[in-house]
N, C-alpha and C positions, 0 to 999 in steps of 0.2 A: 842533245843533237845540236849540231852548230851549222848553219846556211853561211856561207862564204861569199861575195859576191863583187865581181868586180865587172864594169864597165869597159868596151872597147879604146884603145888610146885613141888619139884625133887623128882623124881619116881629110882625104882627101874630100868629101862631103863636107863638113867641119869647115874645114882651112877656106872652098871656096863658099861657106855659108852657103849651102843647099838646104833645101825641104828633101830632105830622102830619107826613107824607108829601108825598103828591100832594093833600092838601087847598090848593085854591090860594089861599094868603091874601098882601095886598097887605103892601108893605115898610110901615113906622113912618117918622116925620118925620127920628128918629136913624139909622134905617136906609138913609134918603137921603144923609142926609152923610153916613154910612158909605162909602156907595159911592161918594159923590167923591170922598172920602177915598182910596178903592185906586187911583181914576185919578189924581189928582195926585200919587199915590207913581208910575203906572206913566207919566207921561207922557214917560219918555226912554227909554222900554223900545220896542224897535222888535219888532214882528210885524205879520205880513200877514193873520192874521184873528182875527174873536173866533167862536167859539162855546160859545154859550147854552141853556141848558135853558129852554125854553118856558113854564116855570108862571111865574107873573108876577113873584115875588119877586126871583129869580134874572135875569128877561127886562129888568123894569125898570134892576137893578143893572149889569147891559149896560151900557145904555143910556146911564146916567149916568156909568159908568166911561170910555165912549167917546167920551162927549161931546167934539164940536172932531176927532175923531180922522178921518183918510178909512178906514181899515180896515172891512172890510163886518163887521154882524153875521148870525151863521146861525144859525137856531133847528136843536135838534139835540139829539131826542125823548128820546135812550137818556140825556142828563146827567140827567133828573131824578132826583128823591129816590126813596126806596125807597117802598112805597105798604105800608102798616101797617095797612092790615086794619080789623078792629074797633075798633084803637087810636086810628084817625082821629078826628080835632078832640075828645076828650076831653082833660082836665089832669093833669097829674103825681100830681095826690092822687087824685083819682077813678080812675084805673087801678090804682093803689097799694090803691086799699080794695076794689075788686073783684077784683083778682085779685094777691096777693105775692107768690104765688110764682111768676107767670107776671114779673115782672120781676126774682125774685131771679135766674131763668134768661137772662134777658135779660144782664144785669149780668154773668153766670159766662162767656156764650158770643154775647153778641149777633151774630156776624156765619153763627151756625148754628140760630140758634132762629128760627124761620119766624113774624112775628108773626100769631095768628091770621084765616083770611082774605084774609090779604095776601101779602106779597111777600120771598120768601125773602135776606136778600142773595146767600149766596152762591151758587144756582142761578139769582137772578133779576138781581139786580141788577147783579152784578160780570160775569157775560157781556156785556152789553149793553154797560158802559163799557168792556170791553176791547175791542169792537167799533168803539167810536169813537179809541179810544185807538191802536187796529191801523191804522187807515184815515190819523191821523196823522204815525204811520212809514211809512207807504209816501209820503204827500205831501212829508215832509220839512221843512215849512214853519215856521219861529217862529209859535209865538199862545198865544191866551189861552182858558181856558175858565174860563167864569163858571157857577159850578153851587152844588151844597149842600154839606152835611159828608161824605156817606155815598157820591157817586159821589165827589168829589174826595181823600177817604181811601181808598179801592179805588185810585185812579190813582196815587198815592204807591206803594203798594205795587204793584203792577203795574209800574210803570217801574223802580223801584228792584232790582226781581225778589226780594220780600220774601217772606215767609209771609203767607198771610191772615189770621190770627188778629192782626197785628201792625197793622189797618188802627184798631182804636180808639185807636192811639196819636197818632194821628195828628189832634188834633182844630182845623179850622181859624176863624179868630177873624174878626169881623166888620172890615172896614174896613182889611185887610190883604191882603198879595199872597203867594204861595210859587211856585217856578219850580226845575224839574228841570233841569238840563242834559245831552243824551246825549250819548256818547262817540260815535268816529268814528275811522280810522282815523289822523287827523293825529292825534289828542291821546294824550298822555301813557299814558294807560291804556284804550287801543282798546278797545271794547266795553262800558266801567262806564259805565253814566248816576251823575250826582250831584244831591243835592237840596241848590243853592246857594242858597235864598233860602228862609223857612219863617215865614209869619206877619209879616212885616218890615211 
C-alpha cells in the first residue's frame, strides 16, 4: 500500500506570514501552480482516491492536483490544520512582541505546548489523524492525502512508528509530493513501512 501525500500550495496566510490554523484563507496565484505543479509530478502515480482537508487552501489544491484525474475527491474533516487559538491570523512579529516567550516554548517543544485557546497537537490534533490514517489500513487502498504541514507531519511519524517529538522534522514544501510505502507480508522486510519519496 502506498500513502501519497501532498501539502496545500502557499496561501494567502504564507505570503502575509500569519500564525493560522483553521483561519481559512484562499491559495495565492503561485500557490496554484504550486499545486499543479504536485499533480503533474503525481500524474503516473496510480491511487483510488484523494482525500482532502476541507479549509479551502488544502480543498482547492485537491482539486487542481486532480485535475483530468477520475479518482473521487473526499472531503475529510480530521486532515485539517491545527486551530491555534489566540495566535490565529496575527503575524510572525506581532506574536513575537506580545508574547517571546510564549514562542521561545513553542520553538523548545511545539508539538506539547498547547497554543493558547486552541488546539493541543498532540491531544488534539494527532488523535484525529491517526483516526483517519487507521481507517486507511483497514481499506488498504493506494491514495493521496492533500492536507497542511502539522496533520501530514504527524502522519510521517505515525506510519513510520516514530516518536512524536520527531514530527517537526518533518517539514513539507509546497509544490511537492512525499509517499510512504507499507510493508506486507510479500516484501522483503514484513511489517516496516518506508518513506520512498519526500518533498520530490
Amino acid at each position: 500500500m502506498k500513502i501519497y501525500m501532498v501539502r496545500h500550495g502557499q496561501s494567502e496566510g504564507n505570503l502575509r506570514r500569519l500564525w493560522y490554523g483553521s483561519t481559512d484563507l484562499p491559495l495565492t496565484d503561485l500557490g496554484r501552480e504550486q499545486a499543479r505543479q504536485a499533480g503533474e509530478k503525481l500524474k503516473n502515480a496510480a491511487f483510488a482516491v484523494c482525500y482532502a482537508s476541507p479549509l479551502i487552501r488544502a480543498w482547492e489544491t485537491a482539486q487542481l492536483v486532480m485535475a483530468g484525474r477520475p479518482e473521487p475527491i473526499l472531503s475529510t474533516p480530521d486532515l485539517r490544520e491545527q486551530h491555534l487559538g489566540l495566535l490565529e491570523d496575527k503575524t510572525f512579529d506581532q506574536v513575537a512582541q506580545e508574547d517571546p516567550l510564549l514562542i521561545g516554548r513553542f520553538n523548545q517543544n511545539w508539538v506539547h505546548e498547547k497554543p493558547p485557546e486552541g488546539e493541543a497537537y498532540d491531544t488534539g490534533l494527532a488523535p484525529r489523524v491517526a483516526r483517519v490514517l487507521d481507517g486507511l489500513l483497514k481499506k488498504g487502498e493506494d491514495c493521496l492525502l492533500v492536507a497542511h504541514n502539522g496533520p501530514l507531519s504527524y502522519a510521517i511519524t505515525y506510519l513510520l512508528d516514530l516518536p512524536l517529538k520527531s514530527a517537526p522534522q518533518f517539514y513539507f514544501h509546497h509544490g511537492c509530493y512525499s509517499m510512504v510505502e507499507l510493508g506486507d507480508e510479500r516484501s522483503w522486510n514484513p511489517g516496516r513501512n518506508h518513506l520512498r519519496k519526500f518533498n520530490v
